[in-house]
VEXLO-642111 format. One line per field, with one value per atom (N, C-alpha, C): residue in three letters; x, y, z; atom name; chain; residue number from 1. Coordinates in pm, 1 decimal, padded with zeros to 6 digits. Example, Ala and Ser with C-alpha at 12.3 -4.5 7.8 and 13.67 -1.06 7.14 Angstrom:
rest c(ALA,ALA,ALA,SER,SER,SER)
x c(01319.0,01230.0,01320.0,01285.0,01367.0,01290.0)
y c(-00569.0,-00450.0,-00330.0,-00225.0,-00106.0,00003.0)
z c(00780.0,00780.0,00780.0,00708.0,00714.0,00787.0)
atom c(N,CA,C,N,CA,C)
kette c(A,A,A,A,A,A)
nr c(1,1,1,2,2,2)
END
This chain:
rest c(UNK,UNK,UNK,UNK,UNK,UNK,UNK,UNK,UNK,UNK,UNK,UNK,UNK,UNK,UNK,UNK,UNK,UNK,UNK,UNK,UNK,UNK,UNK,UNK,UNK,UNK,UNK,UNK,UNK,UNK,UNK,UNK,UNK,UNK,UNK,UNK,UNK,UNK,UNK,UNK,UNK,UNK,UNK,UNK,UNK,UNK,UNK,UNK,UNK,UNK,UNK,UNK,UNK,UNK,UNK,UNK,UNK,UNK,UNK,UNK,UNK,UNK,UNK,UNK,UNK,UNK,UNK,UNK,UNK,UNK,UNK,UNK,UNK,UNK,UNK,UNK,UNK,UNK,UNK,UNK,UNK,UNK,UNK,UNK,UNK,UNK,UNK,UNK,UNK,UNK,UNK,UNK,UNK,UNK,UNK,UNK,UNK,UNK,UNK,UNK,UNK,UNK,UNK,UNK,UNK,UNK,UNK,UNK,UNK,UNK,UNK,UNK,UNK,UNK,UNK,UNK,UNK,UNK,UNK,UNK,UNK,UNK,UNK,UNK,UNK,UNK,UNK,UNK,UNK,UNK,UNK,UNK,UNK,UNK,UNK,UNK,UNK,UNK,UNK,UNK,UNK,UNK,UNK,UNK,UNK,UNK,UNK,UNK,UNK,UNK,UNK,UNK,UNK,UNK,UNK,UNK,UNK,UNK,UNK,UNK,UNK,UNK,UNK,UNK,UNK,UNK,UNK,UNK,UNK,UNK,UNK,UNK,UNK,UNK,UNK,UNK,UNK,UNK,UNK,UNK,UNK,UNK,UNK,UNK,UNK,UNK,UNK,UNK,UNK,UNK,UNK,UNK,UNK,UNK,UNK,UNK,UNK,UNK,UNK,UNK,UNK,UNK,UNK,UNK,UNK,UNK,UNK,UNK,UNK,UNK,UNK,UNK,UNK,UNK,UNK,UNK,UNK,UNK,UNK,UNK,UNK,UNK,UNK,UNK,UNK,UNK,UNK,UNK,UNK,UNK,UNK,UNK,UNK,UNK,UNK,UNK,UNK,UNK,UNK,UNK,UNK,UNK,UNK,UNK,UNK,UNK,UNK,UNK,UNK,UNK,UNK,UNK,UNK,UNK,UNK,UNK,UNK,UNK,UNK,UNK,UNK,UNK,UNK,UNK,UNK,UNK,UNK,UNK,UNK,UNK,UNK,UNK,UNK,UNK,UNK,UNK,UNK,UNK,UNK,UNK,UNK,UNK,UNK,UNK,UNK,UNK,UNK,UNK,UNK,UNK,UNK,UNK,UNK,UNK,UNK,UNK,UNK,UNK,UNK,UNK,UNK,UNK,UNK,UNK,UNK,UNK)
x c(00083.5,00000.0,00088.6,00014.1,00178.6,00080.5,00111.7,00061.9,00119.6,00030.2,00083.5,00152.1,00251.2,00273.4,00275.8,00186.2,00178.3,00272.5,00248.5,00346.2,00429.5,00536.0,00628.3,00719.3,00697.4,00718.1,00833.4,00879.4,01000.5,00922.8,00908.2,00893.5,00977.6,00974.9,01036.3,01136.7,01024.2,01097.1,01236.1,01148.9,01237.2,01285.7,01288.8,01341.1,01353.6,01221.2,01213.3,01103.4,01148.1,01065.2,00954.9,00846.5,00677.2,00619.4,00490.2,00361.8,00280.7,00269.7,00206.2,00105.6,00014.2,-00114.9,-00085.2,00048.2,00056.1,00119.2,00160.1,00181.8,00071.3,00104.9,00024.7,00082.0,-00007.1,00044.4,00043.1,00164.3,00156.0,00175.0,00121.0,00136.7,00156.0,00194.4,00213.4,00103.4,00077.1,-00025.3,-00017.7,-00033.6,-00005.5,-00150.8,-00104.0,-00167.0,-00129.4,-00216.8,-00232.9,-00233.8,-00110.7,-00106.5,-00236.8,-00274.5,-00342.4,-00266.8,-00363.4,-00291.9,-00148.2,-00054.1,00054.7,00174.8,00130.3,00227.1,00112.1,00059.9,00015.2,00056.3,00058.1,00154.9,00230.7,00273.2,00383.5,00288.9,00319.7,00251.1,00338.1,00247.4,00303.1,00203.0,00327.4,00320.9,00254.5,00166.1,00078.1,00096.6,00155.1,00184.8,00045.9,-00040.4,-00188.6,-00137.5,-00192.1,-00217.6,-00344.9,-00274.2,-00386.8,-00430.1,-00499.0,-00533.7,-00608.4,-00677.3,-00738.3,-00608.6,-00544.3,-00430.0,-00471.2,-00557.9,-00636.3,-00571.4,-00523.1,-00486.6,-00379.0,-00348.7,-00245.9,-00117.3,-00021.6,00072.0,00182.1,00269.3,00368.3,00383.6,00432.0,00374.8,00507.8,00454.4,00580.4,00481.9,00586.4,00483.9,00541.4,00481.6,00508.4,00452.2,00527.6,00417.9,00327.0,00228.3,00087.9,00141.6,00256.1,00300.3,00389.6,00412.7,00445.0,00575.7,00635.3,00768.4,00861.6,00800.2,00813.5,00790.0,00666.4,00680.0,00777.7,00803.1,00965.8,01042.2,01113.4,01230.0,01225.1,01068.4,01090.7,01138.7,01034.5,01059.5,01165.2,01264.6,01375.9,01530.8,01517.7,01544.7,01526.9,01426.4,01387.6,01353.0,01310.9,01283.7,01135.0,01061.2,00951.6,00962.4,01062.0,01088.0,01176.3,01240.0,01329.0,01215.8,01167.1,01071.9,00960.9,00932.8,00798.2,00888.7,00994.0,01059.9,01000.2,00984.4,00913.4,00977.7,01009.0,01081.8,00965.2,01075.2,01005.6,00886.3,00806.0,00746.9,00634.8,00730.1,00625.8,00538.7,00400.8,00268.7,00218.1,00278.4,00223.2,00141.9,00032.7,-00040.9,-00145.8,-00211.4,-00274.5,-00264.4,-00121.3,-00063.5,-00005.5,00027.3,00030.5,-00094.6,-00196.4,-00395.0,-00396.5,-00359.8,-00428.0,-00348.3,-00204.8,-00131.5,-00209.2,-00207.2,-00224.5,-00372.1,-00418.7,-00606.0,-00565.6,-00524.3,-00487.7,-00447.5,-00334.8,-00266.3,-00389.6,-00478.1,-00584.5,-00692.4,-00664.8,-00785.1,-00728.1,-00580.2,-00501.7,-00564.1)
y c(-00117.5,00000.0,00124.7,00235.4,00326.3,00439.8,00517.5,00653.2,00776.8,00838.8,00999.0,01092.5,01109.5,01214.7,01395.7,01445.3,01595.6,01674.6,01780.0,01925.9,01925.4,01988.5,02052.5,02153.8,02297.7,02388.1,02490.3,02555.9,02646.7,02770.7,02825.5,02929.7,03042.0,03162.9,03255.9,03350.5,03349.0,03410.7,03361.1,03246.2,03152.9,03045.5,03079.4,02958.1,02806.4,02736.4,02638.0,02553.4,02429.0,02372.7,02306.1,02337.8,02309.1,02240.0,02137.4,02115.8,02282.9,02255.8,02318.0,02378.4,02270.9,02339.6,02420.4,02425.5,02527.0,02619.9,02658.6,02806.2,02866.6,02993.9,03054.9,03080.1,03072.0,03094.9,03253.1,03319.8,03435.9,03483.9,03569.4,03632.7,03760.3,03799.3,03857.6,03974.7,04075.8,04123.0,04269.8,04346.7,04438.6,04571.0,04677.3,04772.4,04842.1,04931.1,05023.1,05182.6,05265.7,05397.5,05489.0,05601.0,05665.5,05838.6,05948.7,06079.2,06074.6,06153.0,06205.2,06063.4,05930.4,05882.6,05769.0,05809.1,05751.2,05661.6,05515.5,05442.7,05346.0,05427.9,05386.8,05237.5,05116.1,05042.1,04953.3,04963.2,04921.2,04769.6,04730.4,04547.9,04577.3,04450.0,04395.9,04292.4,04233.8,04120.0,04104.5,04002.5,03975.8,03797.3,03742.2,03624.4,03567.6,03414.0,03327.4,03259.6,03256.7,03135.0,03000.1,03037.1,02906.6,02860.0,02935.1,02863.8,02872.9,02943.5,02940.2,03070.5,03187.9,03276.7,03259.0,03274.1,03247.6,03361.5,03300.2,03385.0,03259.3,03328.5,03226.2,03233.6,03157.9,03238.2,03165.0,03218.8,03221.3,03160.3,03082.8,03020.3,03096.3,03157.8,03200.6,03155.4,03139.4,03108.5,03233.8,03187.6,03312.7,03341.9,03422.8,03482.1,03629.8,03735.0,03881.5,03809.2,03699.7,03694.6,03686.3,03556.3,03528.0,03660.7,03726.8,03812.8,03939.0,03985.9,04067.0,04017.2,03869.6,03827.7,03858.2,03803.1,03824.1,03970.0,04067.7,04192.1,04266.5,04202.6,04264.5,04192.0,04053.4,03970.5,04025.4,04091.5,04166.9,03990.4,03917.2,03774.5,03769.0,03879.8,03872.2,03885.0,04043.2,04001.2,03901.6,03783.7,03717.3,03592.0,03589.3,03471.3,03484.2,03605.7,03614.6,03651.6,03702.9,03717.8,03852.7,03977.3,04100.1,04198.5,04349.6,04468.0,04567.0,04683.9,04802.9,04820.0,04902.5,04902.3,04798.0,04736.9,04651.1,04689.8,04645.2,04665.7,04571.6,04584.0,04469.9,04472.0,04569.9,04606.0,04471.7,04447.2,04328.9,04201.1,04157.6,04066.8,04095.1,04214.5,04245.4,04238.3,04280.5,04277.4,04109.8,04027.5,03908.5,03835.5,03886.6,03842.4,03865.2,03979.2,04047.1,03991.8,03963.2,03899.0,03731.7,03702.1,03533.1,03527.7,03636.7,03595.0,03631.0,03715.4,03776.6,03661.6,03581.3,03467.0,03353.7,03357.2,03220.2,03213.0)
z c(00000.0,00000.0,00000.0,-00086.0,-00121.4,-00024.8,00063.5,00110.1,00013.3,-00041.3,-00131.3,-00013.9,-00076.3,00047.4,00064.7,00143.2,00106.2,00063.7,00006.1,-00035.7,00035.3,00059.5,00117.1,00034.3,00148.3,00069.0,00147.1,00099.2,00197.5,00236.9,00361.5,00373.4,00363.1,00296.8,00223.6,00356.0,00458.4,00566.0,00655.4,00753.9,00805.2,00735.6,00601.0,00507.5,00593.1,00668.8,00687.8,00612.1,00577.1,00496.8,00624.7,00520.3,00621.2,00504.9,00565.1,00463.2,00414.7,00306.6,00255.2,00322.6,00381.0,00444.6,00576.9,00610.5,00725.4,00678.6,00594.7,00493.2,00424.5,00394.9,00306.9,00208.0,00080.3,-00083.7,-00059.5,-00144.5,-00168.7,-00320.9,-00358.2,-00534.7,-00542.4,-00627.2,-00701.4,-00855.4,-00794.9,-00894.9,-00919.9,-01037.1,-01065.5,-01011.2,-01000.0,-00988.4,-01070.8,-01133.4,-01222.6,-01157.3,-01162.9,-01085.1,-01185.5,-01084.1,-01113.7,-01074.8,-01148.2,-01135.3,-01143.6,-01050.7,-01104.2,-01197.8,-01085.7,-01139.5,-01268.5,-01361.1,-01405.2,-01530.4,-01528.5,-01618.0,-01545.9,-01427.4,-01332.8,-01254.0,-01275.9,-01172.5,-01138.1,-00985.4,-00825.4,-00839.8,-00765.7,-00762.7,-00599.9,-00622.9,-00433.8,-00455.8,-00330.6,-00296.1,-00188.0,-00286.5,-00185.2,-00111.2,-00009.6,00014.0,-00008.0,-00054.8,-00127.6,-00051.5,00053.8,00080.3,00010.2,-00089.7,-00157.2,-00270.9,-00290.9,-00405.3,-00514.2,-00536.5,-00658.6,-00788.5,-00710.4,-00842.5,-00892.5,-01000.5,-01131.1,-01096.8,-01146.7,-01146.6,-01077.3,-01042.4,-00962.9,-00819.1,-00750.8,-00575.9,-00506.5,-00389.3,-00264.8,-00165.4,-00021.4,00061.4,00192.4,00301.2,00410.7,00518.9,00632.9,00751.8,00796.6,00825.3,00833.5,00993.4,00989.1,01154.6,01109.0,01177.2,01209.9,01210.9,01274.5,01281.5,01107.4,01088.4,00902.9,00823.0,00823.2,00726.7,00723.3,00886.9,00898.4,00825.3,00878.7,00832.2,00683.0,00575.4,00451.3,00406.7,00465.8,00438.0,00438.8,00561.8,00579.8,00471.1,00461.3,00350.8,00194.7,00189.0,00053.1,-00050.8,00000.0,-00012.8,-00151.4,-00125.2,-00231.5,-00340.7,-00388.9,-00527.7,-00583.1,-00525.6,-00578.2,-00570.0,-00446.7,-00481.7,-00600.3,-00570.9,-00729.5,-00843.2,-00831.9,-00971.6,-01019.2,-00910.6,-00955.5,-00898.2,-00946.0,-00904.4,-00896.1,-00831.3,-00833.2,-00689.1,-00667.9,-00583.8,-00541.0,-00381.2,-00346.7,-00263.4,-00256.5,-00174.4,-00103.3,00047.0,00089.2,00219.8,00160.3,00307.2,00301.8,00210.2,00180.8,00268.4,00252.5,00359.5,00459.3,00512.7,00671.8,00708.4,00655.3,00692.9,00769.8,00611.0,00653.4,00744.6,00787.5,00900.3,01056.3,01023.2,01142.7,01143.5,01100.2,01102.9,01152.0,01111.4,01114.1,01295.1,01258.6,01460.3,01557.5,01553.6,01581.2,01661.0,01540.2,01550.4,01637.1,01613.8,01653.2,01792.8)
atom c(N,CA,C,N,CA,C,N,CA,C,N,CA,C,N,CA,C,N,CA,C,N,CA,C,N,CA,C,N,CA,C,N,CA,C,N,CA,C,N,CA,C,N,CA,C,N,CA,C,N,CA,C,N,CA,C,N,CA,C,N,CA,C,N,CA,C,N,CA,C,N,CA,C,N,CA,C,N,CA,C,N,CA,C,N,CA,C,N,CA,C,N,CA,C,N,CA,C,N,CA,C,N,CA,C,N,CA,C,N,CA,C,N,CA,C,N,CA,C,N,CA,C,N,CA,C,N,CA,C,N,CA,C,N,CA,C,N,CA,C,N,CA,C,N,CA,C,N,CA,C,N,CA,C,N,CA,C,N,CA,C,N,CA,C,N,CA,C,N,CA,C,N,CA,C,N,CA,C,N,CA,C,N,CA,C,N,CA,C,N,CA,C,N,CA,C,N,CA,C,N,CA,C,N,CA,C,N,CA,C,N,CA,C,N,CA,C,N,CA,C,N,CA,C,N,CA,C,N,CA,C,N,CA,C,N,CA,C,N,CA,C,N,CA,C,N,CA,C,N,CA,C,N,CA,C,N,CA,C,N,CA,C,N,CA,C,N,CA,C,N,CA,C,N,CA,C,N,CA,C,N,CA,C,N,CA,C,N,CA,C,N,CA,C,N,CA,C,N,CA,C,N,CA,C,N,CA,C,N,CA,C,N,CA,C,N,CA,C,N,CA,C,N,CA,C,N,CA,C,N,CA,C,N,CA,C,N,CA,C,N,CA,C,N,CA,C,N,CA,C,N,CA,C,N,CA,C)
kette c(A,A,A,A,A,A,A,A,A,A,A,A,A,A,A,A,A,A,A,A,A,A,A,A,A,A,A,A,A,A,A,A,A,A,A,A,A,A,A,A,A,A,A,A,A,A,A,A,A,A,A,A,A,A,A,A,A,A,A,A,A,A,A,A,A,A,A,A,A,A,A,A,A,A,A,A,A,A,A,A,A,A,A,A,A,A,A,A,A,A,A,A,A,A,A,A,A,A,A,A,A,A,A,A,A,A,A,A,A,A,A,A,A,A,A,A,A,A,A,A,A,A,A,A,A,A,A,A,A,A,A,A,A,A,A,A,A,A,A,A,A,A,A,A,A,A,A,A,A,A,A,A,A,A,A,A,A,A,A,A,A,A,A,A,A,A,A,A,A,A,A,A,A,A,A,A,A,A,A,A,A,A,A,A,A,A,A,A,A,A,A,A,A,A,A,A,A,A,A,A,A,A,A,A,A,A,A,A,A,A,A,A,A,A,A,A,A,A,A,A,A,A,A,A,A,A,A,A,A,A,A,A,A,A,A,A,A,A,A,A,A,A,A,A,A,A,A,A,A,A,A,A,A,A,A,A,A,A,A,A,A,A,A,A,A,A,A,A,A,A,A,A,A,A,A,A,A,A,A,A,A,A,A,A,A,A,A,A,A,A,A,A,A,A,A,A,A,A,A,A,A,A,A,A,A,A)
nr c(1,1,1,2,2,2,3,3,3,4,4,4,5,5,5,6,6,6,7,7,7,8,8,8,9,9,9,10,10,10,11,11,11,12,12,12,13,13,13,14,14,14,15,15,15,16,16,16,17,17,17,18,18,18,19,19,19,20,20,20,21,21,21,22,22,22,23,23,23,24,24,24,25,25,25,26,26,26,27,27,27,28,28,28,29,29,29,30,30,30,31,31,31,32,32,32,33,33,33,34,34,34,35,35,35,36,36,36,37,37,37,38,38,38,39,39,39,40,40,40,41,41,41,42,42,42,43,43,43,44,44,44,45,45,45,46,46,46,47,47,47,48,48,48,49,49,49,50,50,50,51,51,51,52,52,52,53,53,53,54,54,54,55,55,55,56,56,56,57,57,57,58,58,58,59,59,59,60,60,60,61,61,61,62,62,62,63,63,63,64,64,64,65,65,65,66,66,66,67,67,67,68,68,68,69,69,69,70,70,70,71,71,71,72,72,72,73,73,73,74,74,74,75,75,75,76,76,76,77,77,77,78,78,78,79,79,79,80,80,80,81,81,81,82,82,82,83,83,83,84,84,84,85,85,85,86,86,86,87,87,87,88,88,88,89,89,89,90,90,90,91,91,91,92,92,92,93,93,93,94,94,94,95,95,95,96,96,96,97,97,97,98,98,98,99,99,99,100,100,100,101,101,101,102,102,102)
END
């Protein structure tokens, strides 16, 4: 009898490898500037929890500690493979919502 065995994925921050289901998917998605800087667009880094949007993604543990280390690491654009201005109020929200609940 063969058991499948789950994901395992690196987290971006504490670069420790975890199952999947105790990380969160993160992406990568463009914003479109408006007024002065218009043209100019700013990258958001949203979290996925269903795994569902397209693009290429990064896995983090859903904790304030991990997402420092990434932030301070500068770990997002190398994991998404994206420059220029990052936005990542999106996923400080759903951090800070997640520990909230823990």
């Amino acid at each position: 009898m063969q058991s499948r065995s789950a994901p395992v994925r690196t987290c971006i921050g504490c670069r420790k490898r975890e199952l999947a289901a105790e990380l969160v998917r993160v992406v990568a998605q463009g914003i479109a500037a408006e007024g002065e800087n218009f043209g100019v667009e700013s990258i958001a880094i949203v979290p996925d929890p269903r795994r569902r949007l397209p693009g290429r993604g990064a896995w983090l543990h859903p904790s304030s500690a991990c997402l420092s280390q990434a932030i301070r690491r500068r770990a997002f654009g190398r994991a998404l493979r994206v420059s220029g201005n990052l936005d990542i109020s999106a996923l400080e929200q759903y951090v800070e919502n997640r520990h909230e609940h823990s």
